[in-house]
Gaussian input, Z-matrix of N, CA and C with variables (Angstrom, degrees):
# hf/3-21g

backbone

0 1
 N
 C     1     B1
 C     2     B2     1     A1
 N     3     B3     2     A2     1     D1
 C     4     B4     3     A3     2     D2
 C     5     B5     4     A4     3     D3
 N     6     B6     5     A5     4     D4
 C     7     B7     6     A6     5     D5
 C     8     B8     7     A7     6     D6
 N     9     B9     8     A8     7     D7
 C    10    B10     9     A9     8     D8
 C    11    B11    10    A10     9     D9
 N    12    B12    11    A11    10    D10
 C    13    B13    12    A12    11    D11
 C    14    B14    13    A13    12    D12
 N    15    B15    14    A14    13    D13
 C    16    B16    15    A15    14    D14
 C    17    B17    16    A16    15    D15
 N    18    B18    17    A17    16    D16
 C    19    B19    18    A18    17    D17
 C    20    B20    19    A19    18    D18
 N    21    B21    20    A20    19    D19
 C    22    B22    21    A21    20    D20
 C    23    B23    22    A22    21    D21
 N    24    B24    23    A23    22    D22
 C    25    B25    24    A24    23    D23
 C    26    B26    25    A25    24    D24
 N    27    B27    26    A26    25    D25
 C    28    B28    27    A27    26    D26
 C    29    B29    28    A28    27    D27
 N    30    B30    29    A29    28    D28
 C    31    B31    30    A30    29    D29
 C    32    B32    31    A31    30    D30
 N    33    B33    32    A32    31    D31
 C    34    B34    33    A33    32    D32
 C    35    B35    34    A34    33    D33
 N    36    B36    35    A35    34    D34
 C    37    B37    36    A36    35    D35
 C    38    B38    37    A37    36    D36
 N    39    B39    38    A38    37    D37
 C    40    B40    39    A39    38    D38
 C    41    B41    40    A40    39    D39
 N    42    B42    41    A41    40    D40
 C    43    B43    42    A42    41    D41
 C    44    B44    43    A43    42    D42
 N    45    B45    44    A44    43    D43
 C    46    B46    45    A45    44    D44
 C    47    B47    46    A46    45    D45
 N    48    B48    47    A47    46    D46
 C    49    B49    48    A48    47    D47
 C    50    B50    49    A49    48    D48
 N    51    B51    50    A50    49    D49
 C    52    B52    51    A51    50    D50
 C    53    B53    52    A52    51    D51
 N    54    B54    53    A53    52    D52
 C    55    B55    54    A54    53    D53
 C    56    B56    55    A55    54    D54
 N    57    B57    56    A56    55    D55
 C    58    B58    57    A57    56    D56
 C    59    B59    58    A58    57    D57
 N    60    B60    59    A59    58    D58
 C    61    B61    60    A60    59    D59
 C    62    B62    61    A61    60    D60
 N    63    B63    62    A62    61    D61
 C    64    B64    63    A63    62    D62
 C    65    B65    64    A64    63    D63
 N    66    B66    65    A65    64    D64
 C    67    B67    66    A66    65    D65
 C    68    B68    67    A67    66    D66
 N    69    B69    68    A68    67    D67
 C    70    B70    69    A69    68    D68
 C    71    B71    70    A70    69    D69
 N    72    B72    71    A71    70    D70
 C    73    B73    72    A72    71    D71
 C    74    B74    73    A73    72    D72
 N    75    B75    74    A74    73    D73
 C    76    B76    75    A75    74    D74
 C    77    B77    76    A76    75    D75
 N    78    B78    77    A77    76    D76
 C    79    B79    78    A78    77    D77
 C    80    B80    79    A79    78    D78
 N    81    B81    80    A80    79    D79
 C    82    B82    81    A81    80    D80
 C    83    B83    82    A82    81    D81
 N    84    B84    83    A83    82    D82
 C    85    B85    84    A84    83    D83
 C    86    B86    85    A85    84    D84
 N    87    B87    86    A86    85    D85
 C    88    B88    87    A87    86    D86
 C    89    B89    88    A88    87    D87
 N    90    B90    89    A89    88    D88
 C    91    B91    90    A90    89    D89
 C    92    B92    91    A91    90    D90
 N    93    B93    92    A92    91    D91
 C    94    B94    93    A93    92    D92
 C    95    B95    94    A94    93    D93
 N    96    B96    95    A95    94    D94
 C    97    B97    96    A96    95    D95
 C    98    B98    97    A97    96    D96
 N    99    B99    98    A98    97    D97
 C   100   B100    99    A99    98    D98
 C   101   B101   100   A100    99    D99
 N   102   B102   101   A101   100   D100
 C   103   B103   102   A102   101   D101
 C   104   B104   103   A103   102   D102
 N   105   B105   104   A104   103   D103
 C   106   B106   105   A105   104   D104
 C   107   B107   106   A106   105   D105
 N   108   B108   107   A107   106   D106
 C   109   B109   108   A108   107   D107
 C   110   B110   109   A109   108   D108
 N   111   B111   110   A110   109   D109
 C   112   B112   111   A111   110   D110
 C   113   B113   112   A112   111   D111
 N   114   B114   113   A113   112   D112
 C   115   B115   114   A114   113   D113
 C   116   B116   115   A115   114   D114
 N   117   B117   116   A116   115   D115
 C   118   B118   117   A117   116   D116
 C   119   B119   118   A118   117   D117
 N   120   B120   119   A119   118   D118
 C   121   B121   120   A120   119   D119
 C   122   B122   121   A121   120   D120
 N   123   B123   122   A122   121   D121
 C   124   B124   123   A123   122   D122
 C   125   B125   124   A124   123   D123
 N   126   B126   125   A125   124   D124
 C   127   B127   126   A126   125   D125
 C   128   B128   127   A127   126   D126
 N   129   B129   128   A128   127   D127
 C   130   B130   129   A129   128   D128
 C   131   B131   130   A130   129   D129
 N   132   B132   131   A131   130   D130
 C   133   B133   132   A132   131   D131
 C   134   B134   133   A133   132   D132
 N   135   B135   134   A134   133   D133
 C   136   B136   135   A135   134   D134
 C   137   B137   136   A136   135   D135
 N   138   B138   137   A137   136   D136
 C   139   B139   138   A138   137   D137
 C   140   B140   139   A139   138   D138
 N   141   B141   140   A140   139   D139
 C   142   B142   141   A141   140   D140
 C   143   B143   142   A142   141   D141
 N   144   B144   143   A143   142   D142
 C   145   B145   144   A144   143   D143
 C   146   B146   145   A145   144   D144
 N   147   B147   146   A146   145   D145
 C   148   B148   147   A147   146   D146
 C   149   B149   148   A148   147   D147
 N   150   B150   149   A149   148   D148
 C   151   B151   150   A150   149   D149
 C   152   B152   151   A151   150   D150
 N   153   B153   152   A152   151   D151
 C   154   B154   153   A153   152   D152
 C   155   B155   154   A154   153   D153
 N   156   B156   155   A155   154   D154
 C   157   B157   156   A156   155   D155
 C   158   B158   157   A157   156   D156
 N   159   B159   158   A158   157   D157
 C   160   B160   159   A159   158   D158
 C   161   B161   160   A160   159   D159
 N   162   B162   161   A161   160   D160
 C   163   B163   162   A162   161   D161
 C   164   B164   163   A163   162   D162
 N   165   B165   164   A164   163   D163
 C   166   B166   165   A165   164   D164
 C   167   B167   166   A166   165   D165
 N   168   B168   167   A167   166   D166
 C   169   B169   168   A168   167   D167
 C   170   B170   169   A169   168   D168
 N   171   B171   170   A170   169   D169
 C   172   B172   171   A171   170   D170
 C   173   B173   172   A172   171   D171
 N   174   B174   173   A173   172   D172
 C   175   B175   174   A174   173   D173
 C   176   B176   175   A175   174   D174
 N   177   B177   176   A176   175   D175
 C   178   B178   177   A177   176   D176
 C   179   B179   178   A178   177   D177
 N   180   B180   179   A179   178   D178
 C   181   B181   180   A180   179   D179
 C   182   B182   181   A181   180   D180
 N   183   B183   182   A182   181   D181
 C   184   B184   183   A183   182   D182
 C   185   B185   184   A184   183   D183
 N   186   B186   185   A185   184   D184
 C   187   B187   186   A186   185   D185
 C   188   B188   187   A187   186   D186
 N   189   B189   188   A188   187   D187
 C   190   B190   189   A189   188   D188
 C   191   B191   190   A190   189   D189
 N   192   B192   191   A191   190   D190
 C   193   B193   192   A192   191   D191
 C   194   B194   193   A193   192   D192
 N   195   B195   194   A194   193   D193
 C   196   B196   195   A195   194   D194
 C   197   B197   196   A196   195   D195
 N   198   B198   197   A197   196   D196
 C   199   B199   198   A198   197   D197
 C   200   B200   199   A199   198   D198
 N   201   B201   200   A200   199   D199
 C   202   B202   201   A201   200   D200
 C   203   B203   202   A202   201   D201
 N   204   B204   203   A203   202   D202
 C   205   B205   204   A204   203   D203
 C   206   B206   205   A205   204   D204
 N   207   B207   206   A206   205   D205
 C   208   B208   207   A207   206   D206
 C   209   B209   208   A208   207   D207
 N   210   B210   209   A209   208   D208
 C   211   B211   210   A210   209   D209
 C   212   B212   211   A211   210   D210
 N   213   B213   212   A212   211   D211
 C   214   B214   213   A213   212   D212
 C   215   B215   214   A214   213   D213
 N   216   B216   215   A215   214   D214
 C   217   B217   216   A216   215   D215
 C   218   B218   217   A217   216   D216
 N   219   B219   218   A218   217   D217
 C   220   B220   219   A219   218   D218
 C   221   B221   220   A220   219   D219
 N   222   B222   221   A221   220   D220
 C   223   B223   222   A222   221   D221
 C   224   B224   223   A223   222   D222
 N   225   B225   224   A224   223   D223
 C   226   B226   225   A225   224   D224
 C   227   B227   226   A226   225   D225
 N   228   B228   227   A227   226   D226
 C   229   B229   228   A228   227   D227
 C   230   B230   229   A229   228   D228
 N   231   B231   230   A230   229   D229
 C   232   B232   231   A231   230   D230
 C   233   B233   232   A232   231   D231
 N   234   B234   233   A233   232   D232
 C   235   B235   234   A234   233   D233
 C   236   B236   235   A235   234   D234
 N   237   B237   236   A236   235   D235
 C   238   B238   237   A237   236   D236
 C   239   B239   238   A238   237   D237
 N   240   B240   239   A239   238   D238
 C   241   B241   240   A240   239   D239
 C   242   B242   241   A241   240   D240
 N   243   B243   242   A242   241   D241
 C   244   B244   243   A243   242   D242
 C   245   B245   244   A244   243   D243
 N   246   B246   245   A245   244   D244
 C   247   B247   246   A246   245   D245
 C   248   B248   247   A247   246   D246
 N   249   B249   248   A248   247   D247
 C   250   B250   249   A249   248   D248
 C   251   B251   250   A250   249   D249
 N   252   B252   251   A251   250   D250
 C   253   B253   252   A252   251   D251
 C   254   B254   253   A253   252   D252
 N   255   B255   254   A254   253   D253
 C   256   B256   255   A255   254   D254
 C   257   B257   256   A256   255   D255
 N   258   B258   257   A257   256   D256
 C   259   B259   258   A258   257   D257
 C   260   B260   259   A259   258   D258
 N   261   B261   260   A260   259   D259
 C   262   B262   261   A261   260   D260
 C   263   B263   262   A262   261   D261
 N   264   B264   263   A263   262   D262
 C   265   B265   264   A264   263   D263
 C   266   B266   265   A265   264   D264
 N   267   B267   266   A266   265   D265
 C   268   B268   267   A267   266   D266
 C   269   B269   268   A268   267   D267
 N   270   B270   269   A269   268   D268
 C   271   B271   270   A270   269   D269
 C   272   B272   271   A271   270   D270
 N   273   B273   272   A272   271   D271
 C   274   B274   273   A273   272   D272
 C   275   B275   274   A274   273   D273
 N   276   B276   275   A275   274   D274
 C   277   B277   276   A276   275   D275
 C   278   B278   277   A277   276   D276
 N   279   B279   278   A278   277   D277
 C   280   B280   279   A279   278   D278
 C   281   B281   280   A280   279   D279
 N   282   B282   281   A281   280   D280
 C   283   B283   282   A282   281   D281
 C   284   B284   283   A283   282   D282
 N   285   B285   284   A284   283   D283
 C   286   B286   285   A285   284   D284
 C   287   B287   286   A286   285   D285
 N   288   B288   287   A287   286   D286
 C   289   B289   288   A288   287   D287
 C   290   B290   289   A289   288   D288
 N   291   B291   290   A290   289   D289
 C   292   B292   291   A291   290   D290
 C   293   B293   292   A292   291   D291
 N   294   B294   293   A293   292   D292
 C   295   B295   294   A294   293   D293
 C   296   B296   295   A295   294   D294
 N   297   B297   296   A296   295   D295
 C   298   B298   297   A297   296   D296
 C   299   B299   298   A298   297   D297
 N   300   B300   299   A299   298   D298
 C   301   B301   300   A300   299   D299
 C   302   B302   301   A301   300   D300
 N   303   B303   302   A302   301   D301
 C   304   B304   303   A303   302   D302
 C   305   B305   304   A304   303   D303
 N   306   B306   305   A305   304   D304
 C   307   B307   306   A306   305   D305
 C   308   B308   307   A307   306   D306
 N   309   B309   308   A308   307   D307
 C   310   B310   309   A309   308   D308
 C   311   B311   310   A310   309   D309
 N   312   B312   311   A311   310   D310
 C   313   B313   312   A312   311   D311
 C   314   B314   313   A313   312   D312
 N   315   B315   314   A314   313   D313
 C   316   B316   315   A315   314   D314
 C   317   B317   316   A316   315   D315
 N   318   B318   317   A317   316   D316
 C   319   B319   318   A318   317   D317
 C   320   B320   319   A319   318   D318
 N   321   B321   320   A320   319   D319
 C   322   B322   321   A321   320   D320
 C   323   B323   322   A322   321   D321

   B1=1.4411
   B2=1.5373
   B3=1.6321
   B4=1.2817
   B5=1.6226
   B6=1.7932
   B7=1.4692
   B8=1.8137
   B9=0.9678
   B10=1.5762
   B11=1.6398
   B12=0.9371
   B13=2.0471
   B14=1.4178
   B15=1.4463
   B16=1.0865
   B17=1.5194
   B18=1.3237
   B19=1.3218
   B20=1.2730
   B21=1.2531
   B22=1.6533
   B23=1.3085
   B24=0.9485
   B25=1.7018
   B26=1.8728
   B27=1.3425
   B28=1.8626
   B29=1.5228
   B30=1.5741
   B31=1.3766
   B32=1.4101
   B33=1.2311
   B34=1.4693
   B35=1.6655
   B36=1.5919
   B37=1.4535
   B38=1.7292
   B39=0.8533
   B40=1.4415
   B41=0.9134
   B42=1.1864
   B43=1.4085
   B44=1.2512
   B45=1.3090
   B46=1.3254
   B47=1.4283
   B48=1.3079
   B49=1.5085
   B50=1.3970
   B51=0.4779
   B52=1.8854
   B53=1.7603
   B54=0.9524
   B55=1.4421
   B56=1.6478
   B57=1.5308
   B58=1.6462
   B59=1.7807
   B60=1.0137
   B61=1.7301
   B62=1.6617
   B63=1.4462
   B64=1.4769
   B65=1.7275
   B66=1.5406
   B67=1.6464
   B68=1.2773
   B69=1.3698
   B70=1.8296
   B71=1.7479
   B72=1.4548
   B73=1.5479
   B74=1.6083
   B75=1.7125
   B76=1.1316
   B77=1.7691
   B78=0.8941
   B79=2.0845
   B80=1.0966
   B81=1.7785
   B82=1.4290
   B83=1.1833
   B84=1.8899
   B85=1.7087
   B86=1.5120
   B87=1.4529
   B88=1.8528
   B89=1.6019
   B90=1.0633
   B91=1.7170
   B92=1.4649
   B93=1.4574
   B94=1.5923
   B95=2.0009
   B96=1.1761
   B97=1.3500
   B98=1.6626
   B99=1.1342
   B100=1.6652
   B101=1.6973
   B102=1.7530
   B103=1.4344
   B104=2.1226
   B105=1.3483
   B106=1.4041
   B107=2.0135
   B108=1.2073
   B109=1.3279
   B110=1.6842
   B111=1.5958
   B112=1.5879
   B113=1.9990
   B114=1.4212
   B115=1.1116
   B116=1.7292
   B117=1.6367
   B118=1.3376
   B119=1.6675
   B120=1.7510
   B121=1.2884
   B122=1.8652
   B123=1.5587
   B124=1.2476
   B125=1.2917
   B126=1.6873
   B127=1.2388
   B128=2.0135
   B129=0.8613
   B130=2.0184
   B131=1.8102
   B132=1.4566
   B133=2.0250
   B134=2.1337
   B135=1.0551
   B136=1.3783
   B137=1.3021
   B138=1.3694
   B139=1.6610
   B140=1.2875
   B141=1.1997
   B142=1.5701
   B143=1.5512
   B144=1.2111
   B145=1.0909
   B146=1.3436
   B147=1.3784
   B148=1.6359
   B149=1.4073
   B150=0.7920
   B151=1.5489
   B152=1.5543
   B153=1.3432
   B154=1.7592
   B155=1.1498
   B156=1.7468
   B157=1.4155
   B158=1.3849
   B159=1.3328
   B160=1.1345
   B161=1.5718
   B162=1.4084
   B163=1.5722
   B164=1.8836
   B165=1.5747
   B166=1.5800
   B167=1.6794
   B168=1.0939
   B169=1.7590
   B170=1.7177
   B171=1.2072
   B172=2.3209
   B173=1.3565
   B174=1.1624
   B175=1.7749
   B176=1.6317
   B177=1.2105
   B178=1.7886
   B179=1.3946
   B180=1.7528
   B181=1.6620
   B182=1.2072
   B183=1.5937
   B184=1.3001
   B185=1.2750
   B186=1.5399
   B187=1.7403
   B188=1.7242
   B189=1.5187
   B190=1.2551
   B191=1.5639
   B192=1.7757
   B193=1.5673
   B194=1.6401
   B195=1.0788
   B196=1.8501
   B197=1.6786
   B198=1.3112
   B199=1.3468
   B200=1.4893
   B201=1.7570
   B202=1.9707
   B203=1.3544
   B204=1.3502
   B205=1.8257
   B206=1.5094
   B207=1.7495
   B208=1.1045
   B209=1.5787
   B210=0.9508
   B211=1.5289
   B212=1.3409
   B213=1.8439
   B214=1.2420
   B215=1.8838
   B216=1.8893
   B217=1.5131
   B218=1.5451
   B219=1.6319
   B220=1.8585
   B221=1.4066
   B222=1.5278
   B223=1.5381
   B224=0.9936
   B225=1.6759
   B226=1.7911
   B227=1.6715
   B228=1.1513
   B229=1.4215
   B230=1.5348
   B231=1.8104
   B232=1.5460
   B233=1.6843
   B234=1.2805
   B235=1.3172
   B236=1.7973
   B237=1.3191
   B238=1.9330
   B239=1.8034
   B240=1.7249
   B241=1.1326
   B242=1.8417
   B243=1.4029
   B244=1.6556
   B245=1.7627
   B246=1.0668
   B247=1.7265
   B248=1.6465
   B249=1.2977
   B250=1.3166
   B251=1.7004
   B252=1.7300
   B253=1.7183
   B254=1.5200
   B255=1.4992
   B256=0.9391
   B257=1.5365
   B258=1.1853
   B259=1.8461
   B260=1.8752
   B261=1.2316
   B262=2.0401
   B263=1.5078
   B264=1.5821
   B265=1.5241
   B266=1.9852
   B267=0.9194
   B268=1.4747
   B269=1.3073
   B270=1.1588
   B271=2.1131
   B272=1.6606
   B273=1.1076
   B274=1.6043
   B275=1.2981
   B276=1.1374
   B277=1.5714
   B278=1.6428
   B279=1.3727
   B280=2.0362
   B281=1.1543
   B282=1.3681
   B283=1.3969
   B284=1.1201
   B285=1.6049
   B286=1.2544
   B287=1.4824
   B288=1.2208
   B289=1.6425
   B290=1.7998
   B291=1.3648
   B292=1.1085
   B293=1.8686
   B294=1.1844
   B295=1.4761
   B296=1.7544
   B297=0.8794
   B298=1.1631
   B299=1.7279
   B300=1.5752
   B301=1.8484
   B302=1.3780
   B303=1.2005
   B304=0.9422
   B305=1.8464
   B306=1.6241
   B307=1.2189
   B308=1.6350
   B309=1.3595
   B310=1.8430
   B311=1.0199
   B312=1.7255
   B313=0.9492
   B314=1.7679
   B315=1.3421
   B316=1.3743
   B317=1.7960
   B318=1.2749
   B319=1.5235
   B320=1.1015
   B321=1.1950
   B322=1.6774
   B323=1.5310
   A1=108.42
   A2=112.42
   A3=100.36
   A4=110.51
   A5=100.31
   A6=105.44
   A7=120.69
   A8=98.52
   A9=115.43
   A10=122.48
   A11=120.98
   A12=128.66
   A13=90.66
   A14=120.69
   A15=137.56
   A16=118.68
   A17=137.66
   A18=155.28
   A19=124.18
   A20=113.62
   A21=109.82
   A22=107.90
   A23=134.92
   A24=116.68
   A25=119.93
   A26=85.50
   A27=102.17
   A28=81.03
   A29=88.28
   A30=105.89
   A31=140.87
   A32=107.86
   A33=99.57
   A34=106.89
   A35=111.17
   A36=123.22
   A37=112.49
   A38=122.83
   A39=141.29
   A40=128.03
   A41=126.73
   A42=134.54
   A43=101.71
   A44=123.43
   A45=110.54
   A46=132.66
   A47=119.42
   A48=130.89
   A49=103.04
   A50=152.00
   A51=155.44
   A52=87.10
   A53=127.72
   A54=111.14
   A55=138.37
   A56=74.40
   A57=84.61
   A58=98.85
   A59=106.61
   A60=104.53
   A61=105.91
   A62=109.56
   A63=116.47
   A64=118.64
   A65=92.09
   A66=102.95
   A67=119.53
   A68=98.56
   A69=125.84
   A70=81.18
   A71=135.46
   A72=104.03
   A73=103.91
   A74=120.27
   A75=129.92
   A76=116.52
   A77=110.52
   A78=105.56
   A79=107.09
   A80=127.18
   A81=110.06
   A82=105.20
   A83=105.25
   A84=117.79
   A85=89.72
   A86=86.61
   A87=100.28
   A88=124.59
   A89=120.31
   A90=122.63
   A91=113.59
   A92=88.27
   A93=119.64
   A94=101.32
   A95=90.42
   A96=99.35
   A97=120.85
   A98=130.98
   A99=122.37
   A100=85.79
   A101=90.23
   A102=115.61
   A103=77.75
   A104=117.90
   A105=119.01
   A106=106.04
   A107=122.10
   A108=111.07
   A109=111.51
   A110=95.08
   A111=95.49
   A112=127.00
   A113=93.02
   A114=110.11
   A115=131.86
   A116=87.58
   A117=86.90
   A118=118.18
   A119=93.74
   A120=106.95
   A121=108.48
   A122=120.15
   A123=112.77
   A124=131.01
   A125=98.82
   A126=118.54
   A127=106.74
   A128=108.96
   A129=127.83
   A130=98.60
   A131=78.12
   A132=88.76
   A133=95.14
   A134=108.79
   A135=106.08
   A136=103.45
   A137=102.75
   A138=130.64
   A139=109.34
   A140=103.98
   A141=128.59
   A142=99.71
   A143=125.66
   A144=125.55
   A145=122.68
   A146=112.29
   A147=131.15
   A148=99.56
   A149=133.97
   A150=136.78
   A151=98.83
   A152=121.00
   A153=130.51
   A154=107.83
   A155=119.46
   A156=123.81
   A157=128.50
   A158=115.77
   A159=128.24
   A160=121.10
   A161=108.52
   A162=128.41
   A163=99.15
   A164=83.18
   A165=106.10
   A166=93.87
   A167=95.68
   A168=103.76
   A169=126.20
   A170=97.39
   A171=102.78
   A172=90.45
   A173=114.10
   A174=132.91
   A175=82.97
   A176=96.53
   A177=101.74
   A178=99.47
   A179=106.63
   A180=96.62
   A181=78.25
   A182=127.99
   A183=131.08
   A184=108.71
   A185=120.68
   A186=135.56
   A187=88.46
   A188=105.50
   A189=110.42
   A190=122.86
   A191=103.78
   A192=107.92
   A193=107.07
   A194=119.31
   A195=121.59
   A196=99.12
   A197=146.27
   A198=136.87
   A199=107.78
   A200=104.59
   A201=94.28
   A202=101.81
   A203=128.39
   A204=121.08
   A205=115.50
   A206=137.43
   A207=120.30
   A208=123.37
   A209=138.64
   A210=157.41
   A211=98.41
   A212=115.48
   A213=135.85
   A214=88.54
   A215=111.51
   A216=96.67
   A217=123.02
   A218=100.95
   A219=92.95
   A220=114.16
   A221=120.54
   A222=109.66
   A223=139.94
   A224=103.45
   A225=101.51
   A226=104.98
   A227=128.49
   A228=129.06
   A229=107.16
   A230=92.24
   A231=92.96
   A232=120.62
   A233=116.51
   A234=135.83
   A235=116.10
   A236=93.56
   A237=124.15
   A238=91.17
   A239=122.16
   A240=105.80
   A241=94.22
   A242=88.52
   A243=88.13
   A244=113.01
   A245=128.04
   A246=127.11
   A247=98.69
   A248=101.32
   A249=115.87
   A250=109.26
   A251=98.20
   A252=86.90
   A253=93.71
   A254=114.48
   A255=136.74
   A256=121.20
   A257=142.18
   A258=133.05
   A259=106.35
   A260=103.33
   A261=85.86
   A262=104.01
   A263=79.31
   A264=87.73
   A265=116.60
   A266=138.00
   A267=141.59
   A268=99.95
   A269=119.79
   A270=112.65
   A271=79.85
   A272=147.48
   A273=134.83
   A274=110.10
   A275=128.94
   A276=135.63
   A277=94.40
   A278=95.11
   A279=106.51
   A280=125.09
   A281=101.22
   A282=111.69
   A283=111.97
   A284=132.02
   A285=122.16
   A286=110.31
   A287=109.57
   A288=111.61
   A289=108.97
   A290=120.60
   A291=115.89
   A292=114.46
   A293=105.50
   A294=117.19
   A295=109.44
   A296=98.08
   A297=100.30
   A298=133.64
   A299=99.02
   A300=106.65
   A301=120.34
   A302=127.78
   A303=120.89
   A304=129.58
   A305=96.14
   A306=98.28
   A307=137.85
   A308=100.59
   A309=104.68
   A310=114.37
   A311=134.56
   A312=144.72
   A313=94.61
   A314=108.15
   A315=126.31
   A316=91.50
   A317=140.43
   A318=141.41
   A319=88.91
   A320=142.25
   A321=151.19
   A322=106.58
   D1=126.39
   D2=175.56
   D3=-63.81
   D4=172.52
   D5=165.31
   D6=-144.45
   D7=100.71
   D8=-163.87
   D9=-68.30
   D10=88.61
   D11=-161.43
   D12=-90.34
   D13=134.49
   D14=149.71
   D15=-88.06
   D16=121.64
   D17=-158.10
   D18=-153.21
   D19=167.52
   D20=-153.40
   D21=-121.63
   D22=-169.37
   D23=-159.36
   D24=-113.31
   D25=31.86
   D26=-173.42
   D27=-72.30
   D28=153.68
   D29=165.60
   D30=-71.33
   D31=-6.47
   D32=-173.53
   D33=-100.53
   D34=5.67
   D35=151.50
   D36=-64.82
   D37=17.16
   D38=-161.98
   D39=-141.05
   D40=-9.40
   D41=-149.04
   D42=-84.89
   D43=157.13
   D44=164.25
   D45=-63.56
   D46=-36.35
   D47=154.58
   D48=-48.82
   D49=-62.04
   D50=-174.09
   D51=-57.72
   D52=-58.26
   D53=-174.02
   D54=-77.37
   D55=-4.28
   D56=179.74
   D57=-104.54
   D58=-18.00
   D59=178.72
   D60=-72.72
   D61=-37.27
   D62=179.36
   D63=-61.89
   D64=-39.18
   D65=162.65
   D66=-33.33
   D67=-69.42
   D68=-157.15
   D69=-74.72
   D70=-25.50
   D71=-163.48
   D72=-128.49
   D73=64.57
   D74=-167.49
   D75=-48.25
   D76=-11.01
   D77=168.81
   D78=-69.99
   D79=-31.19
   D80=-172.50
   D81=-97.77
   D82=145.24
   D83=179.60
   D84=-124.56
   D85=132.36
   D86=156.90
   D87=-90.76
   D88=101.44
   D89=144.31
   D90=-73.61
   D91=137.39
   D92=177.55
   D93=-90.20
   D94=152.01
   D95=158.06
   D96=-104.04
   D97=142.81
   D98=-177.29
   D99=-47.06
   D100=171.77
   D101=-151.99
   D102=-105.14
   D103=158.87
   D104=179.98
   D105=62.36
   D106=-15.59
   D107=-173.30
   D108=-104.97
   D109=74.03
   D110=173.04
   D111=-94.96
   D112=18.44
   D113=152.75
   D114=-65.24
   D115=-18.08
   D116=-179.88
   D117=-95.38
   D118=-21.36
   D119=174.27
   D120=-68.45
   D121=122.75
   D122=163.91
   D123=-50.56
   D124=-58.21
   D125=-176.15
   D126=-48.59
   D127=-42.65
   D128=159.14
   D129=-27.85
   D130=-60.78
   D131=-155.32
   D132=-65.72
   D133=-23.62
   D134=-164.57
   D135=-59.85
   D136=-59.86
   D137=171.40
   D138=-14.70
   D139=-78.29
   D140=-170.26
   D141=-51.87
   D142=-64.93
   D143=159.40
   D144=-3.23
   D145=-104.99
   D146=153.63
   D147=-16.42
   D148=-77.03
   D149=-157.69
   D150=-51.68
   D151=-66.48
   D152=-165.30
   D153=-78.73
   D154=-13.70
   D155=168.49
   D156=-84.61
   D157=-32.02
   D158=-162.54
   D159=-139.51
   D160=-51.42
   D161=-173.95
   D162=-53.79
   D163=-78.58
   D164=-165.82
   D165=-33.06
   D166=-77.08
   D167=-171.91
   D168=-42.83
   D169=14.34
   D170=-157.98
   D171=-117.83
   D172=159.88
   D173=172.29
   D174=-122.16
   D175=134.82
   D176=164.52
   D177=-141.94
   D178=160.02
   D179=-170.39
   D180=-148.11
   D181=54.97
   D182=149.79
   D183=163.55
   D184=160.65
   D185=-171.06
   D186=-39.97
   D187=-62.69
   D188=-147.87
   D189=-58.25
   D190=-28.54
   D191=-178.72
   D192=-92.67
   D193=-11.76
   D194=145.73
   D195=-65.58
   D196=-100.10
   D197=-166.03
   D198=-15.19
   D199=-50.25
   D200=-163.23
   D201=-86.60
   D202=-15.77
   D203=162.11
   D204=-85.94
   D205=4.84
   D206=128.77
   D207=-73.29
   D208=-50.61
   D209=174.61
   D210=-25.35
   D211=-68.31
   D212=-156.36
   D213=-61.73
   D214=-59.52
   D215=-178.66
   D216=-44.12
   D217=-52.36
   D218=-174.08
   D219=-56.53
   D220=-33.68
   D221=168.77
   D222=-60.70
   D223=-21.94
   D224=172.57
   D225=-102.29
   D226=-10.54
   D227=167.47
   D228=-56.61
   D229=-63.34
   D230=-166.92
   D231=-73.86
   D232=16.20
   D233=-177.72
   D234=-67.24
   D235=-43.74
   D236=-167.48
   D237=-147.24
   D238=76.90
   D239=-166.26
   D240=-107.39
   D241=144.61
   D242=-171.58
   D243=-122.15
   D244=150.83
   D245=-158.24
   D246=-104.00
   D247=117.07
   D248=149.03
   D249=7.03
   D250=139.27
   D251=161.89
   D252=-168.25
   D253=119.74
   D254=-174.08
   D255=-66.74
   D256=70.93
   D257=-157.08
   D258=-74.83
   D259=-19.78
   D260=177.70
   D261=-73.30
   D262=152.36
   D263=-179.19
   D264=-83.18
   D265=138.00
   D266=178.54
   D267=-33.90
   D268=-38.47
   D269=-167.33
   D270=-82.51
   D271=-46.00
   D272=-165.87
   D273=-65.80
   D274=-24.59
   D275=-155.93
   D276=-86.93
   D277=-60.38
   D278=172.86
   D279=-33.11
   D280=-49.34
   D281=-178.04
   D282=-73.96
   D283=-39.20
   D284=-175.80
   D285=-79.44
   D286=-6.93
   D287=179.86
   D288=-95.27
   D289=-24.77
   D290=169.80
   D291=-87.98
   D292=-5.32
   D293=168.85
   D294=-79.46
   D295=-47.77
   D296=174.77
   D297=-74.37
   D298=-27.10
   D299=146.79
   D300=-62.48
   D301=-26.32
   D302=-177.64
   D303=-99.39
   D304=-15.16
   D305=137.84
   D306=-71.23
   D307=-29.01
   D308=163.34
   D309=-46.43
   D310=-54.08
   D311=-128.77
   D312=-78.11
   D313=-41.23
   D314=-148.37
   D315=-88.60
   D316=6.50
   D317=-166.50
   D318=-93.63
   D319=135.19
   D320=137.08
   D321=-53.34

């Protein structure tokens, strides 16, 4: 049975080791995500999250009181933890993704 991974366009999805393992293991297919669209990436959206939730807003005056104000977020996140939910609609997403090829197109 194939198995189809959606992935984002870091490089080490690329790698040559990564491509020669994909060789040797023909069920798995890589999808890319557009290049600039880490909206689509969750793991992206988490980030941002953390960051505008917690990070941005903290004074820390060492590794350790950054570690216990991420820690402290995942504990009260993951307390009442709630799943992602995407509101554009699939025909909106297209469009902004074929809008955006077609601004590529036009870059010298």
């Amino acid at each position: 049975m194939a198995l189809h991974l959606i992935v984002d366009n870091y490089a080490t999805h690329k790698h040559a080791e990564v491509k020669d393992w994909l060789a040797q293991h023909p069920r798995f297919h890589l999808h890319f995500t557009p290049t600039s669209a880490s909206w689509l990436n969750l793991v992206e959206r988490f980030f941002r999250d953390i960051t505008e939730e917690r990070i941005r807003r903290g004074v820390f005056h060492s590794v350790d009181d950054l570690k216990t104000a991420i820690q402290e977020y995942l504990d009260h996140r993951n307390s009442n933890p709630k799943p992602y939910h995407w509101t554009a609609k699939p025909e909106t997403i297209l469009a902004k993704v074929d809008k955006a090829k077609d601004m590529l197109r036009t870059l010298h």
